[in-house]
C-alpha positions, -999 to 999 in steps of 0.1 A, spaced: -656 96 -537 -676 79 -515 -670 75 -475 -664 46 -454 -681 38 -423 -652 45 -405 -649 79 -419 -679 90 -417 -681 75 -376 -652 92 -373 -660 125 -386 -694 125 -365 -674 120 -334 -655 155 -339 -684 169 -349 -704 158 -316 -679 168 -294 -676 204 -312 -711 208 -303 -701 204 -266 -674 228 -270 -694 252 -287 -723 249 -261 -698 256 -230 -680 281 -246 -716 299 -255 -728 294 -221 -703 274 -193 -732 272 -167 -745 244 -193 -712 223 -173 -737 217 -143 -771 217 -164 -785 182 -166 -815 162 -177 -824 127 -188 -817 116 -220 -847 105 -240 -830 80 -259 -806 65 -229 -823 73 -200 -794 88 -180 -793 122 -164 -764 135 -189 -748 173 -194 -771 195 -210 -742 204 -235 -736 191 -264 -777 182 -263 -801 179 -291 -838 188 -293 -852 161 -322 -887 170 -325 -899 157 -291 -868 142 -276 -841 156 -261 -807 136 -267 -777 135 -245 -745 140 -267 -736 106 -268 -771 93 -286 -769 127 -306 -736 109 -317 -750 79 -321 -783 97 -343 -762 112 -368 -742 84 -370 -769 61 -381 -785 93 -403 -754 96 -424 -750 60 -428 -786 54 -435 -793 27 -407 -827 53 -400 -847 82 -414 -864 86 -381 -850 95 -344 -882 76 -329 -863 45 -346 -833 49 -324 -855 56 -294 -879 24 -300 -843 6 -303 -824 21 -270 -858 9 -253 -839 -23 -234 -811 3 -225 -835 27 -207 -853 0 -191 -819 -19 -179 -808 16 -165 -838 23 -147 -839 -13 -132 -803 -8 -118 -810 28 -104 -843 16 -89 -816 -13 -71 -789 7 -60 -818 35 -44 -832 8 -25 -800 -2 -16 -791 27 -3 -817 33 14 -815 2 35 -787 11 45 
């Protein structure tokens, strides 16, 4: 029997935020390890990460990787990277703002 969508989304979510879990439980200092997401753009939680070849993804794009593996939407993580392009950009824009912003003030 075949999966739906919603399934399969659903199923992905547990599985992502098992990995988080998992990671703290392994190691809890991962709770204040961060970095920027390669696929976002935003300084996330190291937990719950994932190293795709040369990009390291926050939990919520690994979510959002698998996702669009197990419904077939991509064969390749560059593919979601190329697509979250506008995201990372539109993030960067508004940090750049609200760091000039603060710093006029």
């Amino acid at each position: 029997m075949t999966k739906s969508n919603e399934e399969i989304i659903a199923e992905m979510q547990i599985v992502t935020e098992q990995m988080v879990k998992d990671d703290l439980e392994e190691n809890p200092d991962l709770a204040d390890e961060f970095f920027d997401c390669d696929c976002c753009g935003q300084n996330k939680c190291l937990a719950g990460s994932i190293q795709y070849g040369d990009y390291r993804l926050c939990n919520d794009c690994v979510l959002l990787a698998e996702t669009g593996f197990a419904l077939n939407k991509f064969t390749d993580i560059k593919q979601l990277i190329d697509a979250k392009e506008d995201d990372r950009l539109a993030f960067d824009c508004e940090f750049i703002k609200n760091e000039e912003q603060r710093n006029n003030s």
